[in-house]
N, C-alpha and C positions, 0 to 999 in steps of 0.2 A: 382388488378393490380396497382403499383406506378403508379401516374401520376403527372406532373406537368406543367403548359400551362403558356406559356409567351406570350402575350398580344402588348405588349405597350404603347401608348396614348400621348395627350400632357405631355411632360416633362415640367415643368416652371424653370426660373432660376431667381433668385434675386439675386441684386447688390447691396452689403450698401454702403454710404459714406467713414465706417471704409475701405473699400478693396482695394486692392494694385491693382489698375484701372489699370497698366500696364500689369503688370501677370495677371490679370481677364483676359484681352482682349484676352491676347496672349493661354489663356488654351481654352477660348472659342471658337475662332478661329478653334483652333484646334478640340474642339467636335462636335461643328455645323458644320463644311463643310467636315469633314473625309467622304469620301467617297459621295462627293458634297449633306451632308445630311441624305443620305441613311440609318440610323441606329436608331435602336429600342429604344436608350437610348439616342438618340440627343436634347438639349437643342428644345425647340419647342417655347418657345416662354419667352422675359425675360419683368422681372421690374426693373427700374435701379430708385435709389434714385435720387430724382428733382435735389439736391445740384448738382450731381455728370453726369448727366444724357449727357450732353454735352461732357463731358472730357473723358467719356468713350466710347461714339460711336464715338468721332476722335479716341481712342488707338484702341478702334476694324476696325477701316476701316485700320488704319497702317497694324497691326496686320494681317488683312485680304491679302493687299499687300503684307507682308514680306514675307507670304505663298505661295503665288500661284501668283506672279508679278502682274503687272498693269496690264496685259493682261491674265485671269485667264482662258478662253474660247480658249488660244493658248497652257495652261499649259497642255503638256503630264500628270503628276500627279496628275491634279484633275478631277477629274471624271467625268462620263457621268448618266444619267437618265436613269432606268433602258429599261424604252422603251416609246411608244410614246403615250400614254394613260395617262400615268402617267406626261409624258414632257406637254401634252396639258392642263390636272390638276392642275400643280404647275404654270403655266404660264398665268393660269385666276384667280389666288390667288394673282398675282403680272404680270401687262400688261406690266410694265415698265423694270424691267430686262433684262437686257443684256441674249440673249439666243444665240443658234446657232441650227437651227432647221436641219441641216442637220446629224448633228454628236447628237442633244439630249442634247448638254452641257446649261446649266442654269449657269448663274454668279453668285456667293455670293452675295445676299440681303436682306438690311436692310428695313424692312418696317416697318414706323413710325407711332406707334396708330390707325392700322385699327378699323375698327368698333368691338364691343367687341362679335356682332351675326353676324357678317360677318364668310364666310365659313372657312375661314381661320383660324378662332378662334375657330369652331366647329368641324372641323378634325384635326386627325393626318395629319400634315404638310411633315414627310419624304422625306423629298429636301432641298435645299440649302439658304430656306426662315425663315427671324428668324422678326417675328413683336415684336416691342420695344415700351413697355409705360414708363413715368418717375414716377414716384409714391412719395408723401407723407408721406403719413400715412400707416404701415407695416400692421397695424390690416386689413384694407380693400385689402391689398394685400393676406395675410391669407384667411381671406374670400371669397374670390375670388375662390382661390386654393381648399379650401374647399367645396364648391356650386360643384363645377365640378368631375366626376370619377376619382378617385387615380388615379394620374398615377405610371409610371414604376419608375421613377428617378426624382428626387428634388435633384437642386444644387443651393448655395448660397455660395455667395463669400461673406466674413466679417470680423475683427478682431474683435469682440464684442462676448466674450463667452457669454454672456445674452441675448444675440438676437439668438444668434447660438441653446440654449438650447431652449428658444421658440419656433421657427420652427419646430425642432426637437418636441417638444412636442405638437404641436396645430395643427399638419399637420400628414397625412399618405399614404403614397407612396411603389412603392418596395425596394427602397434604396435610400440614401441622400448621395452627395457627395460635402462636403465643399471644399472651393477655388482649388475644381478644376473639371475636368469636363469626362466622361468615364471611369475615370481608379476605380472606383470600382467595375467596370465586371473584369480588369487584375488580381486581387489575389484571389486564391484560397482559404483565409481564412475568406472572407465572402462569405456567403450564397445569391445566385440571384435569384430574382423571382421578379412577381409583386405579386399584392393586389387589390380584389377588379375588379375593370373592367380591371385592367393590367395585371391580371393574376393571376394565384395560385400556391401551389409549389414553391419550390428553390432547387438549384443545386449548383454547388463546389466544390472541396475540400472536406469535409468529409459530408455537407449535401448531394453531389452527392450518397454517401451511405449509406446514411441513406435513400436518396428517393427511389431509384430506387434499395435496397434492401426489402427482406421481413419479418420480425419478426413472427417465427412463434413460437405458443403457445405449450408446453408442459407441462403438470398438471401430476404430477406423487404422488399418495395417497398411505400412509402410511396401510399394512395389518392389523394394532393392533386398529384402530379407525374405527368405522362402527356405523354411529348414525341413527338408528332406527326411527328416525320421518321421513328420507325421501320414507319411503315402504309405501304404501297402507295400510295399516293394524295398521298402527300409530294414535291415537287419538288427537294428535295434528300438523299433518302431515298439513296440510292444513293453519294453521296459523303460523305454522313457515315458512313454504315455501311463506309464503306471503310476511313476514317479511326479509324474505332473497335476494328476488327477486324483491320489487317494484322496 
């Protein structure tokens, strides 16, 4: 029976110095809190390069405003927590947030270099909590990424095709999406899935039929060919069938 299991996990996001910090902000914005967080492929937790580490948490607190006003907890369009298990989870990952316990709403928050075995670091986040370190050196960010279960989605904002192709190759996720953030579940012409602890399988567009069809075998043998070593009664039946078969 096809099967394919989607997972999810922490997503990571990196930020180079090369990346247009104003668009980063504004697509991140929009991955992290669609659906105040709520989604399988949401940015879970970023690295922002030291240089740049400042100019892009003021474009994303903009950015975050431009979205859902000063008052994002009054915004009809941004979402609520799915219930109240989960609202009192995301709320002991971050005391300080702005919440509305009546209605289940969480405010978009930024939290700054939590502890790296703090709970927050060790689960799926799914809410509207994005923890931010400034990072150095990209190799200890890689390795980072790597120590940890693949996740579902790896996004890096950069103009550095040499940095781009690294990631790309020293990292493994279900999918990678450069400067920008969800929209590689929107087309049909890749293939989604995770990898690993995010999952197995992928779907889409034509891998949907490829998964969730079935290939089935038909062997049809020619009357005029009938080789004798594979009957009983063959003297070398036994070692060719060995040879055929390991």
């Amino acid at each position: 029976m096809p099967v394919t299991l989607e997972l999810g996990g922490k997503s990571p996001l990196i930020v180079t110095k090369e990346a247009d910090l104003k668009l980063a902000a504004k697509r991140v914005a929009f991955g992290k809190w669609m659906n105040a967080g709520q989604t399988c492929i949401a940015p879970d937790y970023a690295f922002v390069q030291e240089d740049v580490y400042q100019e892009f948490k003021d474009e994303l607190n903009q950015a975050i405003q431009k979205l859902y006003g000063e008052k994002p907890l009054e915004n009809e369009k941004y979402g609520r927590i799915i219930n109240r298990a989960h609202f009192d989870r995301l709320i002991g990952y971050a005391v300080d947030a702005q919440k509305d316990e009546e209605r289940l709403k969480i405010a978009p928050f930024l939290l700054e270099k939590p502890a790296l075995d703090s709970a927050v670091m060790q689960e799926e986040i799914f809410g509207p909590i994005l923890p931010l370190y400034p990072y150095r050196n990209l190799e200890e960010v890689l390795d980072f990424i790597k120590m940890r279960p693949k996740p579902l989605a790896l996004y890096l904002f950069t103009k550095n095709r040499d940095l781009e192709r690294k990631v790309l190759f020293e990292t493994s996720s279900g999918s990678v999406c450069i400067n920008d953030t969800l929209m590689q579940i929107s087309t049909p012409y890749l293939p989604f899935g995770g990898v690993g602890a995010s999952g197995m399988g992928s779907y889409h567009g034509y891998q949907s039929f490829r998964t969730f069809s079935h290939q089935k075998s038909v062997l049809r043998q020619p009357n005029w060919l009938d080789f004798s070593f594979r009957y009983p009664q063959s003297k070398w039946r036994g070692k060719i069938l060995r040879l055929l078969f390991k």
